[in-house]
mmCIF file of the N, C-alpha and C atoms, coordinates in Angstrom:
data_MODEL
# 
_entry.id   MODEL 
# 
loop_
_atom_site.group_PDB 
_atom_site.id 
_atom_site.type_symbol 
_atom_site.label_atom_id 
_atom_site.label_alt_id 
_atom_site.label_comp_id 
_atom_site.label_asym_id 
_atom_site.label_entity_id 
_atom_site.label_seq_id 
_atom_site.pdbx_PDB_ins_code 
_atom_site.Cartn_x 
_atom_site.Cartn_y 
_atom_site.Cartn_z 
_atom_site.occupancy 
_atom_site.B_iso_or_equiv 
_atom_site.pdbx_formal_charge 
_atom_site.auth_seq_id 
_atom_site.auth_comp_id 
_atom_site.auth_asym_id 
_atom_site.auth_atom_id 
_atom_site.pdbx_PDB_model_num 
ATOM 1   N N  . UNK A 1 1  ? 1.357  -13.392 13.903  1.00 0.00 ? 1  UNK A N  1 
ATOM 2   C CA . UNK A 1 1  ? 1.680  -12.199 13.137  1.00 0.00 ? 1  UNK A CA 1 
ATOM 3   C C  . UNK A 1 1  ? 0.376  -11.566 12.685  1.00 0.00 ? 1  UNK A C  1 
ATOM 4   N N  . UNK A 1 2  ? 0.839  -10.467 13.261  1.00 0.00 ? 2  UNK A N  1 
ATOM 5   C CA . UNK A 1 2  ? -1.586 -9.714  12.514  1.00 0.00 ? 2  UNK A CA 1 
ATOM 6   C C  . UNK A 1 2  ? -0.748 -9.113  11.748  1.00 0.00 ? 2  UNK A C  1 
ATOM 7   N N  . UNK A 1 3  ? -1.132 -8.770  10.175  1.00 0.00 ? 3  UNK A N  1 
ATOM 8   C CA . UNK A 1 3  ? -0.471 -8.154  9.200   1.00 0.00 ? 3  UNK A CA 1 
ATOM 9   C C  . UNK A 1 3  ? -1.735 -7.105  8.715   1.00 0.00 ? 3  UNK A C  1 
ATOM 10  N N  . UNK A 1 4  ? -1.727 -5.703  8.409   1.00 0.00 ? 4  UNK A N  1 
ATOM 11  C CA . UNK A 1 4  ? -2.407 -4.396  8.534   1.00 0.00 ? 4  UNK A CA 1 
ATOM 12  C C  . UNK A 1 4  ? -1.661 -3.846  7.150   1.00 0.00 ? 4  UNK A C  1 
ATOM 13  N N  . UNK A 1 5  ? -2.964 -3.998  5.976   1.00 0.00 ? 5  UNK A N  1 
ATOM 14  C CA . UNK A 1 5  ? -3.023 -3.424  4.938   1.00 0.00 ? 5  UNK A CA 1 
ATOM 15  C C  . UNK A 1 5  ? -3.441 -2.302  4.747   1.00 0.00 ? 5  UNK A C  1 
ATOM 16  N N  . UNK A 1 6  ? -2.949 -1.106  4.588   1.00 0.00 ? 6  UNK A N  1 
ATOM 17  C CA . UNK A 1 6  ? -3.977 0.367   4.072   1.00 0.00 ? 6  UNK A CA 1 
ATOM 18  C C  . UNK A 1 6  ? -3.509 0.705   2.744   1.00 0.00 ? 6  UNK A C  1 
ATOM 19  N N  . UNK A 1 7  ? -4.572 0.705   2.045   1.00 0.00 ? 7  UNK A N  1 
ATOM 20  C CA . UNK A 1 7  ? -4.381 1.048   0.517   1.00 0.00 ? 7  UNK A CA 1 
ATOM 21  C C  . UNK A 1 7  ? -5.048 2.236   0.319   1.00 0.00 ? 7  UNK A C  1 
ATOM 22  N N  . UNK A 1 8  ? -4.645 3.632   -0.072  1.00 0.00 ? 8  UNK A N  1 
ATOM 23  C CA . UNK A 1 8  ? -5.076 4.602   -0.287  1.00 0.00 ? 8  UNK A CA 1 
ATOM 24  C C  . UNK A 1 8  ? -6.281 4.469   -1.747  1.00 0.00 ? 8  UNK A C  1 
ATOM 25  N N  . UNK A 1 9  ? -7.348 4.868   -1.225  1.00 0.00 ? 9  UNK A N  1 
ATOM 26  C CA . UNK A 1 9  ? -8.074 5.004   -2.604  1.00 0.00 ? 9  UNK A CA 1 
ATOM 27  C C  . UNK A 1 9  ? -7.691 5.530   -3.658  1.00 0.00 ? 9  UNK A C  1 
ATOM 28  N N  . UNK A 1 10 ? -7.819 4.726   -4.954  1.00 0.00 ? 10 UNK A N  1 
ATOM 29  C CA . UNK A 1 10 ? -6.880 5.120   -6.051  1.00 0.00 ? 10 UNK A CA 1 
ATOM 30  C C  . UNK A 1 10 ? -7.554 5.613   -7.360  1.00 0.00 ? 10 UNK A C  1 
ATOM 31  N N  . UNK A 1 11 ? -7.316 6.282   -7.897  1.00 0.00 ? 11 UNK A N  1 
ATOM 32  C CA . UNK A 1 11 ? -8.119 6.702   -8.864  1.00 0.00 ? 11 UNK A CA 1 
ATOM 33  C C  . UNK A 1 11 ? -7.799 5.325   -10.188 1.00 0.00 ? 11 UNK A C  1 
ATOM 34  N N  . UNK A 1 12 ? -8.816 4.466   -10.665 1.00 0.00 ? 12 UNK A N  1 
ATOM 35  C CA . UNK A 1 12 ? -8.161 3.381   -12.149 1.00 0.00 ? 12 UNK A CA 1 
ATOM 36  C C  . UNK A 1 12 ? -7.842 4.039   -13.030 1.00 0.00 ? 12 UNK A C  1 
ATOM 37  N N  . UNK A 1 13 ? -7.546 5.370   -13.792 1.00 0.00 ? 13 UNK A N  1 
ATOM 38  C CA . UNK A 1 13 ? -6.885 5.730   -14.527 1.00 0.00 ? 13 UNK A CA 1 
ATOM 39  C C  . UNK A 1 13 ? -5.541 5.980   -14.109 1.00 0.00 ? 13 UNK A C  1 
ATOM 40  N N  . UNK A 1 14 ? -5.356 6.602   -13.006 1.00 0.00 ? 14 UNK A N  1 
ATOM 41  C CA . UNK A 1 14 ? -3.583 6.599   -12.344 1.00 0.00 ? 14 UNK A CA 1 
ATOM 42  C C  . UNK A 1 14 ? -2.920 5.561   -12.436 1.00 0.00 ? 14 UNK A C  1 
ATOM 43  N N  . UNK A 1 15 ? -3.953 4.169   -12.121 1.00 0.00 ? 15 UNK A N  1 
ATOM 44  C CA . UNK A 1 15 ? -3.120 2.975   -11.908 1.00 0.00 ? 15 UNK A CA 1 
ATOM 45  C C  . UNK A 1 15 ? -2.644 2.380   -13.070 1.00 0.00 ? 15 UNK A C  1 
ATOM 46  N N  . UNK A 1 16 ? -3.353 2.741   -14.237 1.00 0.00 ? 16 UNK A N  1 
ATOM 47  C CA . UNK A 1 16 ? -3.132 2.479   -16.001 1.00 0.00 ? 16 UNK A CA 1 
ATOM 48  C C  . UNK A 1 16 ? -1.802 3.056   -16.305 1.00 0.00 ? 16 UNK A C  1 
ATOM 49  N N  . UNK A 1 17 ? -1.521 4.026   -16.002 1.00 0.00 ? 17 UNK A N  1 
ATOM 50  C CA . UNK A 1 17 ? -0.215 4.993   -15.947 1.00 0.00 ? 17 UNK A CA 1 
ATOM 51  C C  . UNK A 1 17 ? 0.970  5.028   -15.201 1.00 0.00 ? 17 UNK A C  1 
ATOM 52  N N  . UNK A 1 18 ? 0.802  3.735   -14.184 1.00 0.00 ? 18 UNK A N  1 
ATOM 53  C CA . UNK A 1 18 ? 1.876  3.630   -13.204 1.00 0.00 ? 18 UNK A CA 1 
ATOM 54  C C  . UNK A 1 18 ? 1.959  4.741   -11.787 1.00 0.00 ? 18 UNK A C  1 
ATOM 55  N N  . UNK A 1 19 ? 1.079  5.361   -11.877 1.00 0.00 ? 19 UNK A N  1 
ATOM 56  C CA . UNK A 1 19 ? 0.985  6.240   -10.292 1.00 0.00 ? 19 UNK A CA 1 
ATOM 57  C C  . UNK A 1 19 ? 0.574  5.227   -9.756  1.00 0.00 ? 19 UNK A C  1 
ATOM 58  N N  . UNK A 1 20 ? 0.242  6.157   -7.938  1.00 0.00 ? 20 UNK A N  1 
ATOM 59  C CA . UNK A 1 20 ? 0.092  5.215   -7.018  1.00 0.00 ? 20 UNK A CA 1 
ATOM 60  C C  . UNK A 1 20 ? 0.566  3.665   -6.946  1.00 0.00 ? 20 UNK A C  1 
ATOM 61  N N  . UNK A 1 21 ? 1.866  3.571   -7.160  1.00 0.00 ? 21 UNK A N  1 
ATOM 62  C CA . UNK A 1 21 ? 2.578  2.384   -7.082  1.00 0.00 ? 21 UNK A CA 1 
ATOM 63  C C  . UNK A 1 21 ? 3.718  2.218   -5.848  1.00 0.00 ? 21 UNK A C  1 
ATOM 64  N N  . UNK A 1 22 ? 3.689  3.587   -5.256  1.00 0.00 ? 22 UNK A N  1 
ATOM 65  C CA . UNK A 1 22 ? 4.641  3.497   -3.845  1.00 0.00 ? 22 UNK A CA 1 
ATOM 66  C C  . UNK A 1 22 ? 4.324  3.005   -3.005  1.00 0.00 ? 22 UNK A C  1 
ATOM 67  N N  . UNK A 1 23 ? 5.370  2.133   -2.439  1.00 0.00 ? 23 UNK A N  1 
ATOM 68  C CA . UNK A 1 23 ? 4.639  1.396   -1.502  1.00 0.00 ? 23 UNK A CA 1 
ATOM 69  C C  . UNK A 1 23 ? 5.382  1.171   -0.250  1.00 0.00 ? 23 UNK A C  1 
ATOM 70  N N  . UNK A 1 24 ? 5.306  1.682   0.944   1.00 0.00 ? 24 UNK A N  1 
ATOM 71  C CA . UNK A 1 24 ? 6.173  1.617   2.361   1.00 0.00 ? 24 UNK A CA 1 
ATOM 72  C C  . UNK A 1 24 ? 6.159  0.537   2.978   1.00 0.00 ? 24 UNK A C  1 
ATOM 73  N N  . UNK A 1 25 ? 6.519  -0.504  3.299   1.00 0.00 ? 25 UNK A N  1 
ATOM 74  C CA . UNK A 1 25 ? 6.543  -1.756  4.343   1.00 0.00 ? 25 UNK A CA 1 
ATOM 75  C C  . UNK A 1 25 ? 7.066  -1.402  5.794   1.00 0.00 ? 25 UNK A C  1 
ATOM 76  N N  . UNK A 1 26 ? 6.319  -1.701  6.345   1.00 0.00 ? 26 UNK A N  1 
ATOM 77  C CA . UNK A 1 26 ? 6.756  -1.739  7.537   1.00 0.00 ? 26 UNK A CA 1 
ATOM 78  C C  . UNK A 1 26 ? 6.878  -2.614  8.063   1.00 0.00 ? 26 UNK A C  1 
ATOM 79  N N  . UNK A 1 27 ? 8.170  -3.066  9.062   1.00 0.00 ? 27 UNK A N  1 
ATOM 80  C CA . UNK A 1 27 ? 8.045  -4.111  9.556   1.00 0.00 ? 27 UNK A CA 1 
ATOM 81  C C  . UNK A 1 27 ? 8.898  -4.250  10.761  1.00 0.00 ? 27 UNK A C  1 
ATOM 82  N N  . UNK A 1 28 ? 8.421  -5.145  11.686  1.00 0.00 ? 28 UNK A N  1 
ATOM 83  C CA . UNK A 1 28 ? 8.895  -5.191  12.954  1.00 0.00 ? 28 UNK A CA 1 
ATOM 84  C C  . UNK A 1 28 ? 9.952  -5.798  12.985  1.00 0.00 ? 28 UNK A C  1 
ATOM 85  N N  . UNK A 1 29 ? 10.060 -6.653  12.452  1.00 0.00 ? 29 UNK A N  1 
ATOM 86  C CA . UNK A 1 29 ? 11.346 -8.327  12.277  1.00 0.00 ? 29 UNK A CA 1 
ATOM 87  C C  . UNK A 1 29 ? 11.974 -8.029  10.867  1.00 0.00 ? 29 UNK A C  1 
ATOM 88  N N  . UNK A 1 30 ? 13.088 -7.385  10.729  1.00 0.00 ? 30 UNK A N  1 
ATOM 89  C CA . UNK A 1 30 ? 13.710 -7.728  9.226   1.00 0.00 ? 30 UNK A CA 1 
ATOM 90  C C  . UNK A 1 30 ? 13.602 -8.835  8.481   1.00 0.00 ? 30 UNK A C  1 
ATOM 91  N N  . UNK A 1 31 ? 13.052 -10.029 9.285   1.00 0.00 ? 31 UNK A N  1 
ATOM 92  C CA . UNK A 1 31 ? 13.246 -11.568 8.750   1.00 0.00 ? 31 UNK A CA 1 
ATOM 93  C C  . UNK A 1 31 ? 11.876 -11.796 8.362   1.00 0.00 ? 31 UNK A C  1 
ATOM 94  N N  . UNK A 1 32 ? 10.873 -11.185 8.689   1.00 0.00 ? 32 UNK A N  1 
ATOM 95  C CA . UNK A 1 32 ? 9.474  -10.741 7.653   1.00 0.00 ? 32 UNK A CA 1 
ATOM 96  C C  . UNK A 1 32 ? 10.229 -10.678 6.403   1.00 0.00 ? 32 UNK A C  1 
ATOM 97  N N  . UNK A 1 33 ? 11.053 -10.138 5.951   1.00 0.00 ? 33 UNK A N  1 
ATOM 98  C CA . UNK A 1 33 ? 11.118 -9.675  4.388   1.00 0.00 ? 33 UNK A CA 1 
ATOM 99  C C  . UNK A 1 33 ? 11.893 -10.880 3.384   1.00 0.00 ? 33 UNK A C  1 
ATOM 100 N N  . UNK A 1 34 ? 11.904 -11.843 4.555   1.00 0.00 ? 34 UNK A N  1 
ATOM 101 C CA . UNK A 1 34 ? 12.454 -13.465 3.749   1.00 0.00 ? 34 UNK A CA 1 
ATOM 102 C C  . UNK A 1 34 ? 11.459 -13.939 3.813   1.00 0.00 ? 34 UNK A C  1 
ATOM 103 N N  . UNK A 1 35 ? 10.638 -14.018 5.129   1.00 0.00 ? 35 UNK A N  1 
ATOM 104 C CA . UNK A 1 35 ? 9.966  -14.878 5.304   1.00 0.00 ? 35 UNK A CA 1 
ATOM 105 C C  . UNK A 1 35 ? 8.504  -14.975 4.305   1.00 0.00 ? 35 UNK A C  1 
ATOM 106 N N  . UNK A 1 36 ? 8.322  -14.028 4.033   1.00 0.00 ? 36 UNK A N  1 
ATOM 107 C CA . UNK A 1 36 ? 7.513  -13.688 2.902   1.00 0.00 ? 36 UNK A CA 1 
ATOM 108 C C  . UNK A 1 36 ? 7.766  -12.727 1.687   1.00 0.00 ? 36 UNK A C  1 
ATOM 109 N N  . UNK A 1 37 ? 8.988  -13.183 1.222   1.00 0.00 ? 37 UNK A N  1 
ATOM 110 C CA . UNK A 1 37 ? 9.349  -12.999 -0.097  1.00 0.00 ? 37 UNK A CA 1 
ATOM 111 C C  . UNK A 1 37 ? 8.028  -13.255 -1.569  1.00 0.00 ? 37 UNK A C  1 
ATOM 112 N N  . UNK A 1 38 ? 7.718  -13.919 -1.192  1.00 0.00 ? 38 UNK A N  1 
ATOM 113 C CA . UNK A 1 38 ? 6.722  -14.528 -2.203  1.00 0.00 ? 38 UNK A CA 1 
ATOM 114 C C  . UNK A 1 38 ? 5.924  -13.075 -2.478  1.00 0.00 ? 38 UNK A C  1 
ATOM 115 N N  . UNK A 1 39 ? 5.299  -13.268 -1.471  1.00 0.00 ? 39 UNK A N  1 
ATOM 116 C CA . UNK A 1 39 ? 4.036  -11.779 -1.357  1.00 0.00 ? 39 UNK A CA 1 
ATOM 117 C C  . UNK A 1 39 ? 4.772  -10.772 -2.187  1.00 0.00 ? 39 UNK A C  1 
ATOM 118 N N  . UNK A 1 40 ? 5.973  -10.503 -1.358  1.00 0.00 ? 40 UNK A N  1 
ATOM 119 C CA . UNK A 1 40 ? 6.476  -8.998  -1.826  1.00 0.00 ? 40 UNK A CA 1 
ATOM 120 C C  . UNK A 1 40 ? 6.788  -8.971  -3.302  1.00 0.00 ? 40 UNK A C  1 
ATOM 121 N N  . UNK A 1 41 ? 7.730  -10.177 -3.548  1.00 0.00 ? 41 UNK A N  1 
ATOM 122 C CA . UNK A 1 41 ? 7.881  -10.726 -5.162  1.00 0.00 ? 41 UNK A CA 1 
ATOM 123 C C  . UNK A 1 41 ? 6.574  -10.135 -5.915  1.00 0.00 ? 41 UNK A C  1 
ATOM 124 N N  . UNK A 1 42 ? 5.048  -10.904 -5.673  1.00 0.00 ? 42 UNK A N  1 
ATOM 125 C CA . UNK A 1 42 ? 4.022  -10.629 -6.550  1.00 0.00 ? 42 UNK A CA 1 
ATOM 126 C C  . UNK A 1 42 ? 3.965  -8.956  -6.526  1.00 0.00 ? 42 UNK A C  1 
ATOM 127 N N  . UNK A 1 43 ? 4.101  -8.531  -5.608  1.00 0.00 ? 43 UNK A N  1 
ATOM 128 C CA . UNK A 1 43 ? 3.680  -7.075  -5.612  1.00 0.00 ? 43 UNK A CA 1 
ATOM 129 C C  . UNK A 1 43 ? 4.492  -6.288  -6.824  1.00 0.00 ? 43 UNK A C  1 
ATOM 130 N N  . UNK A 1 44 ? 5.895  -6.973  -6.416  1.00 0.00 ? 44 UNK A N  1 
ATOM 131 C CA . UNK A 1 44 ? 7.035  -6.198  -7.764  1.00 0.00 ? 44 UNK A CA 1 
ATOM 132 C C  . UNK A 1 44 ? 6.762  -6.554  -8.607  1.00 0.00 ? 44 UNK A C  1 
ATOM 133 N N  . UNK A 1 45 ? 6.185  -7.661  -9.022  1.00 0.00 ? 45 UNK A N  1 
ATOM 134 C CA . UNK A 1 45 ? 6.091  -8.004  -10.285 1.00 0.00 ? 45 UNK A CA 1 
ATOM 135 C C  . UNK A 1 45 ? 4.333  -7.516  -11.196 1.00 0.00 ? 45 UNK A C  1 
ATOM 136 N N  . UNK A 1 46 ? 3.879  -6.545  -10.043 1.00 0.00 ? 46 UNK A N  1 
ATOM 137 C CA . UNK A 1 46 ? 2.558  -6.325  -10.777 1.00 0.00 ? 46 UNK A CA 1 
ATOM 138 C C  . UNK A 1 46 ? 3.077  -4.633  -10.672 1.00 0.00 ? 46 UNK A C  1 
ATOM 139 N N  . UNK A 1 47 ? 4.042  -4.197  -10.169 1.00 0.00 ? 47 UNK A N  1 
ATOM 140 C CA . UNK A 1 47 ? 4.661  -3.157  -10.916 1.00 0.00 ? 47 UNK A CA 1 
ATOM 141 C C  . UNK A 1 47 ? 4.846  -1.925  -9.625  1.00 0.00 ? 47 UNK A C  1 
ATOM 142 N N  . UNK A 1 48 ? 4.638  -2.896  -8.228  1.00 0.00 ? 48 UNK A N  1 
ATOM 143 C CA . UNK A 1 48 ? 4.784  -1.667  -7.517  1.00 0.00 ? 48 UNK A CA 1 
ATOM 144 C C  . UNK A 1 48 ? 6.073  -1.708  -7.117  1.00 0.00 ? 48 UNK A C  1 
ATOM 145 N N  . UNK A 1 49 ? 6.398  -0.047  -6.538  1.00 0.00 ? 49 UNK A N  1 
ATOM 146 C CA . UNK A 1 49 ? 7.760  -0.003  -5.789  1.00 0.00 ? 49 UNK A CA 1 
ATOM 147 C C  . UNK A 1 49 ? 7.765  -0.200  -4.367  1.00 0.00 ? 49 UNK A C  1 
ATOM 148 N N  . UNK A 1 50 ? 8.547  -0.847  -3.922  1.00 0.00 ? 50 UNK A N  1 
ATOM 149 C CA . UNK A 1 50 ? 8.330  -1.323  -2.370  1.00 0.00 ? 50 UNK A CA 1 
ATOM 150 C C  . UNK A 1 50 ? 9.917  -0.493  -1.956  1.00 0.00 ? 50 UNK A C  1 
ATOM 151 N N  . UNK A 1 51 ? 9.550  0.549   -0.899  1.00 0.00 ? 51 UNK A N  1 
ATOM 152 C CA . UNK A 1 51 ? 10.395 0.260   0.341   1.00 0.00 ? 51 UNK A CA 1 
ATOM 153 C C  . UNK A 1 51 ? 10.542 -0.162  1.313   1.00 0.00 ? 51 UNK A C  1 
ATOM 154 N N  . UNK A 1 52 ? 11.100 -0.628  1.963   1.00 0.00 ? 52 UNK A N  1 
ATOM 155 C CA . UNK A 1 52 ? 11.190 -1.407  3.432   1.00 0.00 ? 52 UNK A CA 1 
ATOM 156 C C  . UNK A 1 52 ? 11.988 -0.498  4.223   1.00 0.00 ? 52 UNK A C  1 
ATOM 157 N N  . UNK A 1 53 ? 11.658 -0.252  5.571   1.00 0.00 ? 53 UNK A N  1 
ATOM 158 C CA . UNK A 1 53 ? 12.111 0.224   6.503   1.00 0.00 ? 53 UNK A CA 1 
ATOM 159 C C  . UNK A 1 53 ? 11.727 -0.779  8.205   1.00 0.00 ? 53 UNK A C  1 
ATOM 160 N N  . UNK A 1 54 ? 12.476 -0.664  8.826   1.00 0.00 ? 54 UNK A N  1 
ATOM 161 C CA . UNK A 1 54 ? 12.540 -1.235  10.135  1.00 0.00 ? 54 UNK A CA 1 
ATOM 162 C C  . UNK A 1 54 ? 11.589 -0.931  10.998  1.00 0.00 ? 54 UNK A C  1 
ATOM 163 N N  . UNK A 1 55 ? 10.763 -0.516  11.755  1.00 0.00 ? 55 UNK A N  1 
ATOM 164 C CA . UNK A 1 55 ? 9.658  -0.246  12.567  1.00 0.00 ? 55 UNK A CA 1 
ATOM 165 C C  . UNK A 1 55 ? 10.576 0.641   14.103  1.00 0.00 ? 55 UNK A C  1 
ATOM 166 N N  . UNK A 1 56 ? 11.584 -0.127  14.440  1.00 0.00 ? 56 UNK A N  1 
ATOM 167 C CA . UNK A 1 56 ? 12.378 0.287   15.587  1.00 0.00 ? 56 UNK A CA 1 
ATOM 168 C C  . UNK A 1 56 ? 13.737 1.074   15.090  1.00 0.00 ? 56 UNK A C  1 
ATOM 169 N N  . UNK A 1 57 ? 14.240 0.634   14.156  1.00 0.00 ? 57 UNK A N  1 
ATOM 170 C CA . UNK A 1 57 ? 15.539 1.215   14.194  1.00 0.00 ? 57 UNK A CA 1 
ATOM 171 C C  . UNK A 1 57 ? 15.444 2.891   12.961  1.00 0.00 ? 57 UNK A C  1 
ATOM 172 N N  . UNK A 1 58 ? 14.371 2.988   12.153  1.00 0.00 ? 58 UNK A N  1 
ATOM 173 C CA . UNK A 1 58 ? 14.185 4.144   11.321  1.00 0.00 ? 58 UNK A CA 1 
ATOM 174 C C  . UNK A 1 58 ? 13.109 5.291   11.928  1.00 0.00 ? 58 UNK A C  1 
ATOM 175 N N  . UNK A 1 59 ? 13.634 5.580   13.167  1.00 0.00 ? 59 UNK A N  1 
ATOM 176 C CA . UNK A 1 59 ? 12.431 5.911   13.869  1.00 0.00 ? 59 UNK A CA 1 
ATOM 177 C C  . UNK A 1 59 ? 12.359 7.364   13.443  1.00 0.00 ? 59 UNK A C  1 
ATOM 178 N N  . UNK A 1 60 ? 12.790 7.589   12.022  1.00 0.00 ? 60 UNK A N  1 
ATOM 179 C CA . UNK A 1 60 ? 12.612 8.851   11.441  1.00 0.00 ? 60 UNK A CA 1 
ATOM 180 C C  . UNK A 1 60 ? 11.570 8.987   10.175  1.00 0.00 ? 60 UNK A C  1 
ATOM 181 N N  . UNK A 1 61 ? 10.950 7.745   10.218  1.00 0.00 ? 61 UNK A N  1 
ATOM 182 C CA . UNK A 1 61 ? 10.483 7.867   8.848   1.00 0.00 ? 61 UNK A CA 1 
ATOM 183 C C  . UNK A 1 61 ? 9.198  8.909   8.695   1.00 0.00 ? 61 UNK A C  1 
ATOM 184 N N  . UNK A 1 62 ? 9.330  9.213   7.157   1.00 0.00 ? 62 UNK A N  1 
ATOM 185 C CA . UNK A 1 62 ? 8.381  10.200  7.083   1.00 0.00 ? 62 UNK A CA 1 
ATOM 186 C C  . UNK A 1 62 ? 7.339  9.521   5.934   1.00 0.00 ? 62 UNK A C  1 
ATOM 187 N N  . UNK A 1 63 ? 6.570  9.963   6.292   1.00 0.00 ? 63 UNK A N  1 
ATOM 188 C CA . UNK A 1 63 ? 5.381  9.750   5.727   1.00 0.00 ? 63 UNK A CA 1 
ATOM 189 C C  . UNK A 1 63 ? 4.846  11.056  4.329   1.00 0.00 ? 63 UNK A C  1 
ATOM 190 N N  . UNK A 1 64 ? 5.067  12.152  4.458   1.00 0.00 ? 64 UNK A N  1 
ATOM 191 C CA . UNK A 1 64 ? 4.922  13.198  3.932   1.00 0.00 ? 64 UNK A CA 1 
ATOM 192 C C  . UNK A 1 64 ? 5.681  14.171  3.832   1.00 0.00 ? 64 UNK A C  1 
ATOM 193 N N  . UNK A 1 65 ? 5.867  14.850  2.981   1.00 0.00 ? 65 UNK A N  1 
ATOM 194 C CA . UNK A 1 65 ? 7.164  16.151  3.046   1.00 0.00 ? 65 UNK A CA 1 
ATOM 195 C C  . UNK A 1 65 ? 6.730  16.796  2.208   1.00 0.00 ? 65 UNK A C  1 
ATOM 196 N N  . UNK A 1 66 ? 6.969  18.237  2.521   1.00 0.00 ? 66 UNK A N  1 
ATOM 197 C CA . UNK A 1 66 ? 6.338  19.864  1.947   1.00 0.00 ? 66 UNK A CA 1 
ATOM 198 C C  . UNK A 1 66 ? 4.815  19.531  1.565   1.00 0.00 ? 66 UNK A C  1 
ATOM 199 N N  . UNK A 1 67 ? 4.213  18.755  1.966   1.00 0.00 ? 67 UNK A N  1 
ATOM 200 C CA . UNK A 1 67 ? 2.253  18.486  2.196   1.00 0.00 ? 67 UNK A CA 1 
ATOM 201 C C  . UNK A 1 67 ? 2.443  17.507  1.217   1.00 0.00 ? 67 UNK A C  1 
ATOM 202 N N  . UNK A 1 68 ? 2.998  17.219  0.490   1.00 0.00 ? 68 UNK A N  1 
ATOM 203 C CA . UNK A 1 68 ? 3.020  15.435  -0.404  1.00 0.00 ? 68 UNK A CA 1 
ATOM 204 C C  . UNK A 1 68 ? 3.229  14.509  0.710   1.00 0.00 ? 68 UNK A C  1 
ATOM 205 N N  . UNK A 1 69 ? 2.290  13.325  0.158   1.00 0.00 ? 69 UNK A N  1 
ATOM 206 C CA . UNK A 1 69 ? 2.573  12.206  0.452   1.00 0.00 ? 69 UNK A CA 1 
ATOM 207 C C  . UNK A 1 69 ? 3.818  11.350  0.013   1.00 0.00 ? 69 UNK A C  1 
ATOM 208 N N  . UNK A 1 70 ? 4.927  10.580  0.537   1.00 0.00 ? 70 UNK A N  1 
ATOM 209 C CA . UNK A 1 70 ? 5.966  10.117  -0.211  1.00 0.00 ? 70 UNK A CA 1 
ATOM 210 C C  . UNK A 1 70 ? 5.186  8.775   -0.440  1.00 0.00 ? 70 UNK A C  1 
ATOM 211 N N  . UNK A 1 71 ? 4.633  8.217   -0.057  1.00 0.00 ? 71 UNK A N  1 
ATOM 212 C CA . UNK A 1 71 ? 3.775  6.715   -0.605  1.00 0.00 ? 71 UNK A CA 1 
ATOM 213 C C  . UNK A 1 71 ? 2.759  6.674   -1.107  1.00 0.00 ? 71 UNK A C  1 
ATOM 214 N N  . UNK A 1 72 ? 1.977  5.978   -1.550  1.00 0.00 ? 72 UNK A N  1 
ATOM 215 C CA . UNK A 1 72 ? 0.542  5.486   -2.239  1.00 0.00 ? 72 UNK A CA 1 
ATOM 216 C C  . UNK A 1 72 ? -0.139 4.809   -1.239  1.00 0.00 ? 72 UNK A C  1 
ATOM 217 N N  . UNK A 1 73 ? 0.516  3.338   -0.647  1.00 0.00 ? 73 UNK A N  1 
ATOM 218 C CA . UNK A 1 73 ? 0.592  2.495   0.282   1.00 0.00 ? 73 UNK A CA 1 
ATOM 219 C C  . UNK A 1 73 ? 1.037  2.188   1.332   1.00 0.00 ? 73 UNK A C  1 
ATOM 220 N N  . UNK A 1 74 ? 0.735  1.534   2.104   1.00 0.00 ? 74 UNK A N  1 
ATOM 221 C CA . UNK A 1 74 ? 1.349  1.505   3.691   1.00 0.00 ? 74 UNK A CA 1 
ATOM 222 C C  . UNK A 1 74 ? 1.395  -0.051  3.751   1.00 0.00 ? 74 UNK A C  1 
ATOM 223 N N  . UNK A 1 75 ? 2.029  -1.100  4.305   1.00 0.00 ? 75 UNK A N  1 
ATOM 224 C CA . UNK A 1 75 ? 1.899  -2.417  4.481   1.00 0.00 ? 75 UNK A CA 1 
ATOM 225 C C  . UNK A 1 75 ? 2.472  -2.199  5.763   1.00 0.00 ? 75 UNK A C  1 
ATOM 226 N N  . UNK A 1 76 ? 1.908  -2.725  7.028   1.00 0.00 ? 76 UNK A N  1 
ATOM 227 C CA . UNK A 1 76 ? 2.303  -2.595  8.238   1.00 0.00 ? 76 UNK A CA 1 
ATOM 228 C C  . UNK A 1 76 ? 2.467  -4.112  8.918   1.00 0.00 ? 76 UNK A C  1 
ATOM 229 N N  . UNK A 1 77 ? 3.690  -4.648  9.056   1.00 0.00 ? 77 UNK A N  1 
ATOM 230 C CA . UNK A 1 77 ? 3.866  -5.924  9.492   1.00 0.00 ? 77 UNK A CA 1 
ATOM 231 C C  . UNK A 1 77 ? 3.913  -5.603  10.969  1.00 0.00 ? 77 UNK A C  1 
ATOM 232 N N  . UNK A 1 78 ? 3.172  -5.829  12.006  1.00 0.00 ? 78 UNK A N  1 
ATOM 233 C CA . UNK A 1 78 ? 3.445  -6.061  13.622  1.00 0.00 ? 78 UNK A CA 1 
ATOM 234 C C  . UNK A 1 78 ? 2.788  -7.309  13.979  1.00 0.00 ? 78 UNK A C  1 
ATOM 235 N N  . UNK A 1 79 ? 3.414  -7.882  15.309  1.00 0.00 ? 79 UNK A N  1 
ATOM 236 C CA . UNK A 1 79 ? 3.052  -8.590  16.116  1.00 0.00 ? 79 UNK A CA 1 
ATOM 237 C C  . UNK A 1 79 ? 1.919  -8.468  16.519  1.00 0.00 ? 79 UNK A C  1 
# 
């Protein structure tokens, strides 16, 4: 499993305030999101929001809408 972190540079006052806490998962295997529960757990519990989406079956996802970004973060699970 090669696992591909991109963390948008964040300003430390946003992060004091709860911005930049969105966070997109991506993942190839739905069974990533058991299999490393732990990880994702710490992440919620240091206050980010995680969505998960499928890699193959959401082949709509957007990344941005009307020039906003909808995430902060990207977590990209592939093979």
């Amino acid at each position: 499993i090669f696992v591909v972190s991109y963390v948008q540079a964040q300003d430390d006052n946003a992060d004091i305030v709860g911005l930049n806490r969105k966070v997109l998962v991506l993942l190839d295997q739905l069974d990533y999101k058991r299999s490393h529960s732990s990880f994702f757990r710490s992440l919620t519990e240091q206050g980010f929001q995680l969505t998960f989406a499928h890699a193959s079956s959401d082949s709509k996802i957007a990344l941005s809408e009307y020039g906003e970004y909808l995430y902060d973060n990207l977590i990209l699970f592939a093979p």
